[in-house]
Steps between C-alpha positions, in 0.01 A plus 500: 500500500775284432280170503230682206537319201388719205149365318376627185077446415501125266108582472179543644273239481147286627573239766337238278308360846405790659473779221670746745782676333875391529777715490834285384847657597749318387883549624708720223771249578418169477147337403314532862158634454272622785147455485268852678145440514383842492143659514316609147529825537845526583594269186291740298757776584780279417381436204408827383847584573656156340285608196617877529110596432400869584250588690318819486482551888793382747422157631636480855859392462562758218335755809778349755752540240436884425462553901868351569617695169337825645654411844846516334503109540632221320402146527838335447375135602226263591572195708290197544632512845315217717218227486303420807192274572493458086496877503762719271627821585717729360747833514495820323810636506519869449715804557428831555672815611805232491369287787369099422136443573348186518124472504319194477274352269323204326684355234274565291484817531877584538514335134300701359685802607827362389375425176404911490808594658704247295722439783614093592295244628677276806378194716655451829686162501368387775126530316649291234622206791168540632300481174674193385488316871100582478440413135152447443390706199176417366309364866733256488449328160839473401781384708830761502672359181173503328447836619837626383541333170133637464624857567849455341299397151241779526540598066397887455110392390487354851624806664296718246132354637466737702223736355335839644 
């Protein structure tokens, strides 16, 4: 835990090459952004939760929120915890009954329940050494300091394209 570094949500966006959705995470203490392609649906539920829009029915993350609530659990933490084979994966960090349990997740998905739980984002360090040693955001069009004074320049109506 002591190599997390705390991440806050800069936006959620298009990848402008291939449409998919990009979650950006960008470091609370410094200006290092982290790029999460994620799938539609899941940026849907980020957004709706960004946006703080009400739904009339639970959509799934609100149902895995009122489950841990109703199990006397609290999400305390989610933690971008590795990256394999261009593959993210991440923590949730809960307690309950005063014991830790971790339970993995996609990042994705572990987002969206923080955002519900408002508990803290974190990214392993040794994701961030990885991500930077492997930079090659958009296939490969733009070379790492392309790619991060591409992400470090992201204005709010670039972060904002992201529509349901």
């Amino acid at each position: 835990m002591d190599d997390d570094i705390e991440v806050q949500i800069r936006g959620l966006m298009l990848d402008p090459v291939t449409n998919m959705p990009i979650v950006v995470l960008k470091d609370v203490a410094s200006d290092l952004v982290l790029p999460i392609w994620v799938g539609v649906f899941e940026a849907n539920a980020i957004a709706l939760e960004l946006e703080k829009t009400a739904m009339p029915r639970p959509m799934t993350h609100d149902l895995l929120r009122n489950m841990a609530k109703g199990l006397n659990a609290v999400v305390d933490r989610v933690v971008v915890s590795d990256l394999r084979e261009d593959t993210f994966y991440a923590t949730i960090w809960m307690t309950q009954g005063g014991d830790a349990v971790a339970m993995d997740a996609r990042p994705s998905d572990a987002i969206a329940l923080a955002l519900r739980w408002d508990c803290p984002i974190f990214v392993a360090n040794k994701v961030l050494g990885r991500t930077k040693q492997n930079a090659g955001v958009l296939d490969g069009q733009l070379n790492e300091e392309q790619q991060r004074r591409w992400l470090e320049n992201l204005s709010d109506d670039d972060t904002g394209q992201y529509k349901m």
